[in-house]
VMD Tcl script that builds the backbone (N, CA, C; Angstrom):
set m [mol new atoms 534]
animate dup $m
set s [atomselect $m all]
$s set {name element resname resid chain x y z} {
  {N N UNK 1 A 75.929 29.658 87.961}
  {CA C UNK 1 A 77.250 29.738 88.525}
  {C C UNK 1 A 78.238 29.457 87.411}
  {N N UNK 2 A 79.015 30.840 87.304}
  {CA C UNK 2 A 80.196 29.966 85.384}
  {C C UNK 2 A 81.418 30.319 86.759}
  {N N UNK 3 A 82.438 29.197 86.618}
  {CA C UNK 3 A 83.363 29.903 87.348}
  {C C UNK 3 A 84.587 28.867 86.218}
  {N N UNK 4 A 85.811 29.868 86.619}
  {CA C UNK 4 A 86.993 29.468 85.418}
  {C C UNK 4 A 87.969 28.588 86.219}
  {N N UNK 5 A 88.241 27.494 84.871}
  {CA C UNK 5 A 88.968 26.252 85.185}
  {C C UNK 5 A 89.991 25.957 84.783}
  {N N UNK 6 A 90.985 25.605 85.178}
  {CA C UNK 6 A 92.495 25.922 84.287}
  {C C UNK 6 A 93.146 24.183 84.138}
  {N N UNK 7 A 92.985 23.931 83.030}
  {CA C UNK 7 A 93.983 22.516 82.673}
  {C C UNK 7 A 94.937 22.869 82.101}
  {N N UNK 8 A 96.125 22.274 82.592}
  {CA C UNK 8 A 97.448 22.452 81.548}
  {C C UNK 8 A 97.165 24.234 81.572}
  {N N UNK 9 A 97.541 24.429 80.151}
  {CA C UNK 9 A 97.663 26.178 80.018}
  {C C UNK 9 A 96.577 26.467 79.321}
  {N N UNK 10 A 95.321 25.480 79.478}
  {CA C UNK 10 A 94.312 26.241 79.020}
  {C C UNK 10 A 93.321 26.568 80.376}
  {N N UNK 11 A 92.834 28.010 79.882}
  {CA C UNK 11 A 91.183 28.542 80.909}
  {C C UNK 11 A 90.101 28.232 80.390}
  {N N UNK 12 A 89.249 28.295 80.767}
  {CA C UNK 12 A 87.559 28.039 80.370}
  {C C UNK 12 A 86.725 28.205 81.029}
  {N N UNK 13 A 85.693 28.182 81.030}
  {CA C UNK 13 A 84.627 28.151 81.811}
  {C C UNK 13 A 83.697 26.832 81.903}
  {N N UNK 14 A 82.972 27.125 83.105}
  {CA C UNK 14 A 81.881 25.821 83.552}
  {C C UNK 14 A 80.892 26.687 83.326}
  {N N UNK 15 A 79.518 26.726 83.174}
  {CA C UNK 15 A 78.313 27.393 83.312}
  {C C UNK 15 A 76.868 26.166 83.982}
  {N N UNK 16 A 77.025 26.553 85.003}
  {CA C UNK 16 A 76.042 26.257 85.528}
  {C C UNK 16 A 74.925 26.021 86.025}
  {N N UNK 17 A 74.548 27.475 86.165}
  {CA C UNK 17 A 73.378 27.839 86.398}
  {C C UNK 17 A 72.530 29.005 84.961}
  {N N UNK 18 A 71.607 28.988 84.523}
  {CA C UNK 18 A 70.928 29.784 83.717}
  {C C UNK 18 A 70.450 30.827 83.670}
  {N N UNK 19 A 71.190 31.271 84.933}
  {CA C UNK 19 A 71.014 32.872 85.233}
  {C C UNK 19 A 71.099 33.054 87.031}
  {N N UNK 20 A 71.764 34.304 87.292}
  {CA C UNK 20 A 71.760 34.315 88.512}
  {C C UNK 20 A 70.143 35.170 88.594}
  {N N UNK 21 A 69.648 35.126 89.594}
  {CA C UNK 21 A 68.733 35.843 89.870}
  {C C UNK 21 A 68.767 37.122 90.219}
  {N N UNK 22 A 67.604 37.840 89.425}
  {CA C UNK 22 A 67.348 39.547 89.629}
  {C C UNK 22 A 66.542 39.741 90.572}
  {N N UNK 23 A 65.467 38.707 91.952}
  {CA C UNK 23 A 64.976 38.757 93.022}
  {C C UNK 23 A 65.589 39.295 93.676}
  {N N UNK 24 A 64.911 40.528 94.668}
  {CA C UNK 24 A 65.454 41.126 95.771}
  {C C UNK 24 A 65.575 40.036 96.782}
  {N N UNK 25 A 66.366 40.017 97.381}
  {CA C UNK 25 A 66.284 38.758 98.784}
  {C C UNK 25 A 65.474 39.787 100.091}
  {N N UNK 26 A 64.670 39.099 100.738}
  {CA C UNK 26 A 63.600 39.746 101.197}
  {C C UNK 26 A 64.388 39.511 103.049}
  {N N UNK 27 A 65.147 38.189 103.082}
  {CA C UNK 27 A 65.648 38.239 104.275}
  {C C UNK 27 A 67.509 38.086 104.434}
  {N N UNK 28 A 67.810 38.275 105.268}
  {CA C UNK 28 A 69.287 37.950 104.847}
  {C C UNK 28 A 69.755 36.679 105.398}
  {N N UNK 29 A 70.246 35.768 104.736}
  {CA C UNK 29 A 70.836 34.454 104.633}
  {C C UNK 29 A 72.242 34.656 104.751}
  {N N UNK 30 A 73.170 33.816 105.626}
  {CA C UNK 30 A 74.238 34.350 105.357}
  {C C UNK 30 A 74.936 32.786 105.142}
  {N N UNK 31 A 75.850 32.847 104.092}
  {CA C UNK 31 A 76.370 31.587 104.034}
  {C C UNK 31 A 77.652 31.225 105.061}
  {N N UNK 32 A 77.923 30.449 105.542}
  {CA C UNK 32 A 78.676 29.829 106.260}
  {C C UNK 32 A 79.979 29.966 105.837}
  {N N UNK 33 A 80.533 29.682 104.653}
  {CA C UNK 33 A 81.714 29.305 103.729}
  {C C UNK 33 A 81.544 29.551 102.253}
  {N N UNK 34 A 82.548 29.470 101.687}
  {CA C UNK 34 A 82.538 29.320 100.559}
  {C C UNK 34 A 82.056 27.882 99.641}
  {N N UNK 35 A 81.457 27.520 99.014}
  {CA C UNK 35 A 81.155 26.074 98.754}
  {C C UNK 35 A 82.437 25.699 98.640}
  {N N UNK 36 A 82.242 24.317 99.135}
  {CA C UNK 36 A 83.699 23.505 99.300}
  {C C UNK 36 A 84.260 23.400 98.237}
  {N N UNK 37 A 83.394 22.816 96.921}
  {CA C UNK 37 A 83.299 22.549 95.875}
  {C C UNK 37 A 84.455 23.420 95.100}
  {N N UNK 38 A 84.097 24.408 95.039}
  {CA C UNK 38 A 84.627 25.511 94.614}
  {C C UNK 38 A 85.834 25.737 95.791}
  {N N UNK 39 A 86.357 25.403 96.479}
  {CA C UNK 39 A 87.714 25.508 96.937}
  {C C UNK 39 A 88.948 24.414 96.662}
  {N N UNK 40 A 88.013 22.934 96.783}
  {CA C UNK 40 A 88.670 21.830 96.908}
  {C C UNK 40 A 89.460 22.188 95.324}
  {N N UNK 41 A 90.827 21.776 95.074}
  {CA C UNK 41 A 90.520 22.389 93.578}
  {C C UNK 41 A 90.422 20.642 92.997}
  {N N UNK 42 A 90.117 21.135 91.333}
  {CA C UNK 42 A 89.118 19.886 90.878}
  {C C UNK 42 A 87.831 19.929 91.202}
  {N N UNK 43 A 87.508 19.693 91.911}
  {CA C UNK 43 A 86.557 19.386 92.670}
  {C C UNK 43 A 85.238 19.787 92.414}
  {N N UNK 44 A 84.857 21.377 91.889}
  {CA C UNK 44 A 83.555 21.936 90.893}
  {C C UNK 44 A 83.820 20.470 89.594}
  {N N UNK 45 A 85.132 20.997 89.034}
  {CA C UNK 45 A 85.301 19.823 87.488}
  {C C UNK 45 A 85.036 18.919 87.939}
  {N N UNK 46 A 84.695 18.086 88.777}
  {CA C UNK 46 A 84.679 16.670 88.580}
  {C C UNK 46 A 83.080 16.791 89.002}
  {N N UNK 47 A 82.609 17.666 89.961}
  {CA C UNK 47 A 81.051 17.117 89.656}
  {C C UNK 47 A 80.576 17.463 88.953}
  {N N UNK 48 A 81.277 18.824 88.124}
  {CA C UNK 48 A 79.985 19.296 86.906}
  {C C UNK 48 A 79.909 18.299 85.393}
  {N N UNK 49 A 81.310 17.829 85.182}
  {CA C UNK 49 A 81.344 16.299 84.761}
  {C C UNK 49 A 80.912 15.174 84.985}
  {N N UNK 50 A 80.636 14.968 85.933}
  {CA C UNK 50 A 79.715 13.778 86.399}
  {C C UNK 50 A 78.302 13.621 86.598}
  {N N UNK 51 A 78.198 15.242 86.487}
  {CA C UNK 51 A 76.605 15.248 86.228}
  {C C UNK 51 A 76.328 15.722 84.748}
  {N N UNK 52 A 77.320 16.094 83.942}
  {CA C UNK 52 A 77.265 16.197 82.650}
  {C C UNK 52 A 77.335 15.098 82.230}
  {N N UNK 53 A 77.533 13.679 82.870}
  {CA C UNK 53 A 77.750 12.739 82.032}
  {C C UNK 53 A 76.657 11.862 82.151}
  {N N UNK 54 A 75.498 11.815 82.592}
  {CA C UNK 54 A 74.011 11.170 82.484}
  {C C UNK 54 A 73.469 11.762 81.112}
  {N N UNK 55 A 73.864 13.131 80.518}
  {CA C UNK 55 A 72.694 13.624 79.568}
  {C C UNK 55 A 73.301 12.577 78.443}
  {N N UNK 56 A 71.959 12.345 77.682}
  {CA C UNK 56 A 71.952 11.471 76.391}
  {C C UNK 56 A 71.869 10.065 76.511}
  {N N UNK 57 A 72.053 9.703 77.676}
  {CA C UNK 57 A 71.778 8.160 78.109}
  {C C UNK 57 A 70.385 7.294 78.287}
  {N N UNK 58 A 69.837 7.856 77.614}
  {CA C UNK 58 A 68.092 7.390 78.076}
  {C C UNK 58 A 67.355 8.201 79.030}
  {N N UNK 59 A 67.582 8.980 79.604}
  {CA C UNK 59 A 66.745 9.248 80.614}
  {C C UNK 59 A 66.076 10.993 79.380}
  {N N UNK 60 A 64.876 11.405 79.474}
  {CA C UNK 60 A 64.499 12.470 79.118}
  {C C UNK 60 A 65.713 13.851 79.905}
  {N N UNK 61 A 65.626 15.064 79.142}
  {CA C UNK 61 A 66.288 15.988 80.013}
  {C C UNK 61 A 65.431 16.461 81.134}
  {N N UNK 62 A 64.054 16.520 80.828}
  {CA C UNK 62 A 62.499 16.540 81.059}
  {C C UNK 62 A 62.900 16.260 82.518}
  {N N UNK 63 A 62.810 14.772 82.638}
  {CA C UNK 63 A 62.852 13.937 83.812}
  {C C UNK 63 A 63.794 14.526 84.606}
  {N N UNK 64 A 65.024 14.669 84.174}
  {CA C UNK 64 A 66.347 14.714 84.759}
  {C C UNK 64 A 66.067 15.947 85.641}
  {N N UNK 65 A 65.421 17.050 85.124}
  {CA C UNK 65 A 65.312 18.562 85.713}
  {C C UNK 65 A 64.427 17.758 87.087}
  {N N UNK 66 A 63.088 17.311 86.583}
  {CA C UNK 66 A 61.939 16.863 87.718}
  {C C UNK 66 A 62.269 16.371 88.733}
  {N N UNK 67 A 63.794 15.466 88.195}
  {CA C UNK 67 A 64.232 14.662 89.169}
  {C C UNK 67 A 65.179 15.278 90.193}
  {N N UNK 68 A 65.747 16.596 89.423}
  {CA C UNK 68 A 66.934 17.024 90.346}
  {C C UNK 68 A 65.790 17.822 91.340}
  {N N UNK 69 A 65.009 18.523 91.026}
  {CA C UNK 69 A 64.131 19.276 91.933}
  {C C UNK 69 A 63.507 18.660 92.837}
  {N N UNK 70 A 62.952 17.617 92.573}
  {CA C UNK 70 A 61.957 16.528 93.728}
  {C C UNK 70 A 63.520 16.466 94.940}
  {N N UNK 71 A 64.141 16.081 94.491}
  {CA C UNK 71 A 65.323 15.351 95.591}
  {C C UNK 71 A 66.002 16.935 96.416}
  {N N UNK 72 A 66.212 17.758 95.378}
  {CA C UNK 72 A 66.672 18.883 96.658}
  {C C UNK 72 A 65.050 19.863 97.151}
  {N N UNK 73 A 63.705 19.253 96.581}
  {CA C UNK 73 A 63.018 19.448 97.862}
  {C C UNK 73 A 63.124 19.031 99.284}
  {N N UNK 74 A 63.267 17.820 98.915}
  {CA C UNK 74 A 63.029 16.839 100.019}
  {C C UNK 74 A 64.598 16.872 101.254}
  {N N UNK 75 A 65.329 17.493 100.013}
  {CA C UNK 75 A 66.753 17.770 101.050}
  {C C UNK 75 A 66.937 19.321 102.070}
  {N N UNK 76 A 65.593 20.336 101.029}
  {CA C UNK 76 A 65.417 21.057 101.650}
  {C C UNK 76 A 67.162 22.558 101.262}
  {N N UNK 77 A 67.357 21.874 100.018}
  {CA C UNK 77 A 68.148 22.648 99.518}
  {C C UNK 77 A 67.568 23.860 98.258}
  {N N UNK 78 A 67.746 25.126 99.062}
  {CA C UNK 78 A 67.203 26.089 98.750}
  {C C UNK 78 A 67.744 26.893 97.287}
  {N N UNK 79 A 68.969 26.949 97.330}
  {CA C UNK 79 A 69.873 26.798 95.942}
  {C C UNK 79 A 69.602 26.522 95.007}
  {N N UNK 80 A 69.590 24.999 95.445}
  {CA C UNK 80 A 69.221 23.768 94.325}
  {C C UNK 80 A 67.614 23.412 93.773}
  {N N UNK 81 A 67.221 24.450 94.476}
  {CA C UNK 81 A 65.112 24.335 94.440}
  {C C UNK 81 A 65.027 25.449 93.261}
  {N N UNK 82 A 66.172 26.492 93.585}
  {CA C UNK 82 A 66.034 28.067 92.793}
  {C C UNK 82 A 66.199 27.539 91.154}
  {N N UNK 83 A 67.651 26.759 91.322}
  {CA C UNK 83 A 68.622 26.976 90.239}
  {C C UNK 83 A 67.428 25.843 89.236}
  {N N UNK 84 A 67.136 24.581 90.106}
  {CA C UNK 84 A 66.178 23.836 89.442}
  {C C UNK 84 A 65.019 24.102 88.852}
  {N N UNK 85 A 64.590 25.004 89.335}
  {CA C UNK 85 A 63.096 25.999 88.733}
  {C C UNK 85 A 63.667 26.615 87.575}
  {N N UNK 86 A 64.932 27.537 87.479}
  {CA C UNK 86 A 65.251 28.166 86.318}
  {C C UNK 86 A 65.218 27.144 85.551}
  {N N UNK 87 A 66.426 26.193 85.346}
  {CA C UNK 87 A 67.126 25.704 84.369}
  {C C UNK 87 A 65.452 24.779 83.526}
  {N N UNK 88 A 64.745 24.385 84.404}
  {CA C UNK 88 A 63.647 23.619 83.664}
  {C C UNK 88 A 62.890 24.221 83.116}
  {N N UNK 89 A 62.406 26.162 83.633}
  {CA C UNK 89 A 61.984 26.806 82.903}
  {C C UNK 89 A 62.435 27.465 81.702}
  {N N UNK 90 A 63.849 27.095 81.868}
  {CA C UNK 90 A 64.480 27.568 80.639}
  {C C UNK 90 A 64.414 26.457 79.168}
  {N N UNK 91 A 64.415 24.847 80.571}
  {CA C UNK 91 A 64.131 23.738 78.739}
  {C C UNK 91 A 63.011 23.650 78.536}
  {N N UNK 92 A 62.384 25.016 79.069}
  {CA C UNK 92 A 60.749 24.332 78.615}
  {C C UNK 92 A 59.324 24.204 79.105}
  {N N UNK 93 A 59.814 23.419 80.772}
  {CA C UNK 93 A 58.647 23.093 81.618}
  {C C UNK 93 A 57.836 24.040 81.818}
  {N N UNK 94 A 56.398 23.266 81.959}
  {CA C UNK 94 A 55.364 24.638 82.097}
  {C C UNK 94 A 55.304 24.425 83.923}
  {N N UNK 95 A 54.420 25.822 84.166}
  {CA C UNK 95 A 54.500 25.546 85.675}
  {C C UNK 95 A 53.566 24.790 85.884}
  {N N UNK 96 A 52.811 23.988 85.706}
  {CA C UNK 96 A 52.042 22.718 86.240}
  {C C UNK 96 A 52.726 21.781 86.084}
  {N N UNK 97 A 53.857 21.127 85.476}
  {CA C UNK 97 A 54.063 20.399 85.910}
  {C C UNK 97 A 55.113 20.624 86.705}
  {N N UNK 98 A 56.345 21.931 87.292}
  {CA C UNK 98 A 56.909 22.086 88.162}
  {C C UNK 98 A 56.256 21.838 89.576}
  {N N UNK 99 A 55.176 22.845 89.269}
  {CA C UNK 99 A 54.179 22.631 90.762}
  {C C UNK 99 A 53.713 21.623 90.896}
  {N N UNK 100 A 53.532 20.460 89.791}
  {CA C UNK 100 A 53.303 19.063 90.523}
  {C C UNK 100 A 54.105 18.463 91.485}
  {N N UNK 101 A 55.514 18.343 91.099}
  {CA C UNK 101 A 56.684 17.792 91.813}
  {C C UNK 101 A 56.677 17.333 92.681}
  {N N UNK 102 A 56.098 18.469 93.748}
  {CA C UNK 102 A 55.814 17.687 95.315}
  {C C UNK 102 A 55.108 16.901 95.545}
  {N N UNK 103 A 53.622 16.836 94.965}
  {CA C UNK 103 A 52.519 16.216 94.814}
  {C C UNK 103 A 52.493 15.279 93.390}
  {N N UNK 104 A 53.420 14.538 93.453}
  {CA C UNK 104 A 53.841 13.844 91.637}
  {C C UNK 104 A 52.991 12.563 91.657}
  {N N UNK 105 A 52.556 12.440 93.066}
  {CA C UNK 105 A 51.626 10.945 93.407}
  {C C UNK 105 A 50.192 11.175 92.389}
  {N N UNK 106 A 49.516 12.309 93.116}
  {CA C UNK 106 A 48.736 12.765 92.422}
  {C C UNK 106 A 48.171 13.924 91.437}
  {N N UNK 107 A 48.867 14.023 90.539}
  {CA C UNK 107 A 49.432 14.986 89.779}
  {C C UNK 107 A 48.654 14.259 88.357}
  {N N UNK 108 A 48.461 14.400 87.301}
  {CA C UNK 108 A 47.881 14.160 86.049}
  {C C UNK 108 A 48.886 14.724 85.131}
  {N N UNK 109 A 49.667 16.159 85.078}
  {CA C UNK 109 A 50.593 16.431 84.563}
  {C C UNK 109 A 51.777 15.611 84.276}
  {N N UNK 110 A 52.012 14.562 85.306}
  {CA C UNK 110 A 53.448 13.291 84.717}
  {C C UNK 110 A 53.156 12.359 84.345}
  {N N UNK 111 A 54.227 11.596 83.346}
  {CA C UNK 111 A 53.825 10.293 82.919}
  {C C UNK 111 A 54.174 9.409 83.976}
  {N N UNK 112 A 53.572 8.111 83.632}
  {CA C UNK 112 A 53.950 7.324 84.441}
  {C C UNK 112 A 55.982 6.844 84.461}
  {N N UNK 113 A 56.571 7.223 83.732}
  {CA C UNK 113 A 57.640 6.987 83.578}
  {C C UNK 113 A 58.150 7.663 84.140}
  {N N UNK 114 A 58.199 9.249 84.194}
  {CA C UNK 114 A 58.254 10.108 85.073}
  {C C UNK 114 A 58.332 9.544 86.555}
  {N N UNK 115 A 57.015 9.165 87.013}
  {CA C UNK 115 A 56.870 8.910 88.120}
  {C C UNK 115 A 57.404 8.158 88.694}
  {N N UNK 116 A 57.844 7.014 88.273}
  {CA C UNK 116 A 58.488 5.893 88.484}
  {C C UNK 116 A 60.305 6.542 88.695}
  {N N UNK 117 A 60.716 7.757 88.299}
  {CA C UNK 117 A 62.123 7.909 87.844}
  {C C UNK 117 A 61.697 8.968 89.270}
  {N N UNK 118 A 60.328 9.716 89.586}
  {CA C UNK 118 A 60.672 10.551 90.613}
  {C C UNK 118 A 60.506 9.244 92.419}
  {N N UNK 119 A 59.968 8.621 92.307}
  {CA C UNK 119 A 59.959 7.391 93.008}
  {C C UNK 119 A 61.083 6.803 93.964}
  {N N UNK 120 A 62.140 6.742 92.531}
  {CA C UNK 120 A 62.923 6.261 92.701}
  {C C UNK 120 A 64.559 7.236 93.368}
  {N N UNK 121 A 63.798 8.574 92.905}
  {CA C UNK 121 A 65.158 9.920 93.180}
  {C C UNK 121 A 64.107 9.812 95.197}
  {N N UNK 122 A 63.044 9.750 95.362}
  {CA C UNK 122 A 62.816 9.825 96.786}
  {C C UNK 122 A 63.001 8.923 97.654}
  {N N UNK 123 A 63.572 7.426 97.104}
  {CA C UNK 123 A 63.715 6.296 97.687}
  {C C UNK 123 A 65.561 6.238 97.973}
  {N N UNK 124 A 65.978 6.693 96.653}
  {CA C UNK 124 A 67.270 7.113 96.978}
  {C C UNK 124 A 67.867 8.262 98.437}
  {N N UNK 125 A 66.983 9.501 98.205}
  {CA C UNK 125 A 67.286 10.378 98.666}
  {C C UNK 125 A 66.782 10.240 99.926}
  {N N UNK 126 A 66.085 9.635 100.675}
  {CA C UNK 126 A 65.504 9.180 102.410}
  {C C UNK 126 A 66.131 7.772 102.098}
  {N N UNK 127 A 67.432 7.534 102.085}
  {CA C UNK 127 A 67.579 6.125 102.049}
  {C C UNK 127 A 67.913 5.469 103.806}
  {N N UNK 128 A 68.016 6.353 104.496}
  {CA C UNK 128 A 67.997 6.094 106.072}
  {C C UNK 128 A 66.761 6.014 106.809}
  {N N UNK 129 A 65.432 6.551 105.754}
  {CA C UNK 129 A 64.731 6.552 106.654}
  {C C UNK 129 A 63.585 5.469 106.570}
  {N N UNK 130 A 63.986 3.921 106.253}
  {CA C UNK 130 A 63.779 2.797 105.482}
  {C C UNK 130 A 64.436 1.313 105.898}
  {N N UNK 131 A 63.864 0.307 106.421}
  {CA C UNK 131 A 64.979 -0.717 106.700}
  {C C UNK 131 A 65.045 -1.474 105.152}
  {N N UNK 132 A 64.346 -0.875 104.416}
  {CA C UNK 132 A 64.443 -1.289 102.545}
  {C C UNK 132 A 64.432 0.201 101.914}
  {N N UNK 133 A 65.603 0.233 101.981}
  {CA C UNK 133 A 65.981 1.814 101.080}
  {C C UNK 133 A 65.421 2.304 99.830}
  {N N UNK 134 A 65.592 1.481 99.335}
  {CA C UNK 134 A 64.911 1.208 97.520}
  {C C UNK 134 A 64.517 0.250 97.388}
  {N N UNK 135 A 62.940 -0.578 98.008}
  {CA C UNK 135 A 61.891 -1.365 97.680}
  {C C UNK 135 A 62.369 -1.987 96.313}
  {N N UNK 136 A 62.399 -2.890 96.025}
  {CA C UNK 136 A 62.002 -3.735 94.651}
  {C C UNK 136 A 60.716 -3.715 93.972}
  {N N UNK 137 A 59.798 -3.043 94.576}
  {CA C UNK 137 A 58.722 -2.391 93.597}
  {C C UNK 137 A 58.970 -1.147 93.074}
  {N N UNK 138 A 60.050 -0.495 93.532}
  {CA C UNK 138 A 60.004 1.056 93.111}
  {C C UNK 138 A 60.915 0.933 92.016}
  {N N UNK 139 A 62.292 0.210 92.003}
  {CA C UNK 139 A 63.045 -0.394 91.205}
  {C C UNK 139 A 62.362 -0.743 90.126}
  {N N UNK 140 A 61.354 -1.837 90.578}
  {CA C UNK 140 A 61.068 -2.716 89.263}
  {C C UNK 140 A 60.187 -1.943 88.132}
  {N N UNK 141 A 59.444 -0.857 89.036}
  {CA C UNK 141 A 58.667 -0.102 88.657}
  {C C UNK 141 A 59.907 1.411 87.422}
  {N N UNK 142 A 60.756 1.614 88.050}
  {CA C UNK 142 A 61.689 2.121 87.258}
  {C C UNK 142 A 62.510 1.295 85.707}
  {N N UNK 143 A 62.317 0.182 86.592}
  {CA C UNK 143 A 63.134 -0.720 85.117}
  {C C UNK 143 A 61.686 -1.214 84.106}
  {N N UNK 144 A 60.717 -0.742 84.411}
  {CA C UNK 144 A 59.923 -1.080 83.155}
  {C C UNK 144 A 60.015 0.398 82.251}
  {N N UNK 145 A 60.195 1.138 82.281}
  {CA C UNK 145 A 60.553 2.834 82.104}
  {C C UNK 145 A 61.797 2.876 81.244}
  {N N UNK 146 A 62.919 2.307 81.686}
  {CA C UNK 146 A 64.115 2.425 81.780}
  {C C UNK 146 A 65.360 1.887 81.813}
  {N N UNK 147 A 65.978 1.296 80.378}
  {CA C UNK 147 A 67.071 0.553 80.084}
  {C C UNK 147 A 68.156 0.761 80.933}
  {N N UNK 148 A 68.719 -0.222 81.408}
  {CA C UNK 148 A 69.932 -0.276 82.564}
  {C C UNK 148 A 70.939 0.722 82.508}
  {N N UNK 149 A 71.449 1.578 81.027}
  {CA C UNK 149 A 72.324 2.372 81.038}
  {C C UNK 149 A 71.270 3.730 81.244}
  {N N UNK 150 A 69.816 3.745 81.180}
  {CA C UNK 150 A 69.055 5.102 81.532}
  {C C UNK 150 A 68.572 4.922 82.818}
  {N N UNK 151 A 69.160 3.933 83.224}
  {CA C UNK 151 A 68.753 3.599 85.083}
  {C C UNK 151 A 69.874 3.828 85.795}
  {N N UNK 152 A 71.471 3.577 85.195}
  {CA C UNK 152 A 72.711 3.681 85.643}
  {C C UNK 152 A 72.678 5.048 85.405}
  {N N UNK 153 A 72.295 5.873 84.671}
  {CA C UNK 153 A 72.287 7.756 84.533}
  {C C UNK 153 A 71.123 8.380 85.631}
  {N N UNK 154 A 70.051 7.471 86.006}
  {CA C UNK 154 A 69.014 8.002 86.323}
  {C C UNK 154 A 69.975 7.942 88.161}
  {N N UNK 155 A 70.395 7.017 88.515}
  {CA C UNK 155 A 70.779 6.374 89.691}
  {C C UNK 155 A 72.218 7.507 89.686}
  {N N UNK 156 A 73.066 7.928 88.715}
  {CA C UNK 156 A 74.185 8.694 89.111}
  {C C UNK 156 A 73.406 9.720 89.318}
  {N N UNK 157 A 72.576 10.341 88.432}
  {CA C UNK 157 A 71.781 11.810 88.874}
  {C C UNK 157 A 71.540 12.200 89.688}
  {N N UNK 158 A 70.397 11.407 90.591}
  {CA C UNK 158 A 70.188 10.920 91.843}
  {C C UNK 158 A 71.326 11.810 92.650}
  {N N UNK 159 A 72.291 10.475 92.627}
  {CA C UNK 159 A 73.251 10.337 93.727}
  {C C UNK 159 A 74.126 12.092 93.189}
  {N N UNK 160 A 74.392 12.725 92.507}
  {CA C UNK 160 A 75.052 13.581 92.536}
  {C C UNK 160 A 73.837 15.056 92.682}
  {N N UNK 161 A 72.825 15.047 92.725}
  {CA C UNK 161 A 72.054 16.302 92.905}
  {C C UNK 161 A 71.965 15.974 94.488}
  {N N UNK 162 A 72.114 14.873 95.282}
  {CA C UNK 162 A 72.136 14.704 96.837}
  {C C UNK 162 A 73.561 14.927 96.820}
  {N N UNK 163 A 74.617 14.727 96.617}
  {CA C UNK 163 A 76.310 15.535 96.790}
  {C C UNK 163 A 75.678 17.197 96.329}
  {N N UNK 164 A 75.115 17.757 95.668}
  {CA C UNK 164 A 75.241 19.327 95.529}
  {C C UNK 164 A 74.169 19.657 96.814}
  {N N UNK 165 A 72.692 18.976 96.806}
  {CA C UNK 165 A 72.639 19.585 98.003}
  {C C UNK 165 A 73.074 19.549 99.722}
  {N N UNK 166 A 73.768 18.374 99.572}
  {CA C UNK 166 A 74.517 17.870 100.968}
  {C C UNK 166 A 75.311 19.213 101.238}
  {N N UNK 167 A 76.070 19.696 99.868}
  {CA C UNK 167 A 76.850 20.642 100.370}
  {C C UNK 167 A 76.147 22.164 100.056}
  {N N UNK 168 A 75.547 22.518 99.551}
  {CA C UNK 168 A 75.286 23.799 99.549}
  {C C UNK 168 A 74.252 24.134 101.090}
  {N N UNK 169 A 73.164 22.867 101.626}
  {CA C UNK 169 A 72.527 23.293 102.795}
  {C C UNK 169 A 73.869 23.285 103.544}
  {N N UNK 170 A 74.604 22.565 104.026}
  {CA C UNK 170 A 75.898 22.638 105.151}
  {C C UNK 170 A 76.113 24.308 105.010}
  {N N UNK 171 A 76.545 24.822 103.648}
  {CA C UNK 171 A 77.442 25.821 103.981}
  {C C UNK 171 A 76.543 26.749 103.965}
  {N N UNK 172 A 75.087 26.484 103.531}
  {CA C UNK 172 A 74.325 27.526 103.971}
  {C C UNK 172 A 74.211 28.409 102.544}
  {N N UNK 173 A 74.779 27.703 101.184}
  {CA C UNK 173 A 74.525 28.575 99.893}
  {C C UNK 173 A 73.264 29.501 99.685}
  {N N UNK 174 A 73.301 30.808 99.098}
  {CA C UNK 174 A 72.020 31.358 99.123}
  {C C UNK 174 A 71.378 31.327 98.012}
  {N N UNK 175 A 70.092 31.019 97.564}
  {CA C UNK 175 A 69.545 30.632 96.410}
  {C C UNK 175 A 69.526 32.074 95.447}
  {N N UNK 176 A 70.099 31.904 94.441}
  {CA C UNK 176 A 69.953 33.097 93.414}
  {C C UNK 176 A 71.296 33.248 93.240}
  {N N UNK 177 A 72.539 32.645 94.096}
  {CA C UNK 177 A 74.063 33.649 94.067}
  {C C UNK 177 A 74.875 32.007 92.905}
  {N N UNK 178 A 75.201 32.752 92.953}
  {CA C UNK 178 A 76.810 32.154 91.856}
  {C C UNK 178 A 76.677 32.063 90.472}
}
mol reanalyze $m
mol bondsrecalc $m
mol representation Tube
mol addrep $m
């Protein structure tokens, strides 16, 4: 998704996604709206900034992809499952360890650090469905992994790949478009 941003009297672009997709869509999806995101104005800029602002903080980029994908499985955001498969196949990932993701419990393909950072994106992301949202073993198990400013990036990541898919399932985004 590149869409153009205007500060003051300058334009630019955001680039988002690593390619729209050349898949035929086999059924028709129809989206609801336009992503909010993209109307509210600001509003693309400030999350694609805020999720631009975890990279380089400790956490692998590695992780960061594993992590955005585990959480919009589990959100069931179809978009965010597509765009997440590209962008990790683009830094790299082989497909065993994509196809671990779901199964990351028992998987041999992740490190344990990994695991501990995907742990912690599923403890975040079902945090209702828990009278202990984020256990202090899953935590503690993250902070042996992970210095407080690559736990404060790991924890915004988190929380902003659940804001993209909160809103793209609502409006019904179709995986492959923007």
């Amino acid at each position: 998704m590149t869409t153009e941003t205007t500060t003051g009297t300058t334009t630019g672009t955001i680039d988002f996604a690593p390619e729209v997709s050349t898949t035929p869509h086999l059924r028709t999806v129809t989206p609801r709206m336009t992503n909010p995101a993209m109307i509210v104005p600001g509003a693309v800029k400030a999350l694609y900034g805020l999720g631009q602002s975890v990279h380089g903080q400790g956490v692998p980029a590695s992780t960061l992809e594993l992590v955005h994908l585990r959480t919009s499985q589990i959100n069931g955001c179809g978009w965010c499952i597509d765009y997440g498969m590209r962008a990790a196949r683009k830094a790299g990932e082989s497909e065993d360890r994509l196809a671990a993701v779901s199964a990351w419990r028992e998987s041999p393909f992740l490190s344990d650090a990994e695991c501990a950072a995907l742990a912690l994106a599923e403890a975040m992301t079902r945090i209702a469905d828990s009278s202990d949202p984020v256990p202090d073993d899953v935590w503690a198990a993250a902070a042996e992994h992970y210095d407080e400013q690559a736990l404060a990036a790991l924890v915004m990541h988190i929380a902003v790949t659940n804001v993209y898919n909160r809103l793209n399932v609502t409006v019904r985004q179709v995986p492959g478009t923007m």
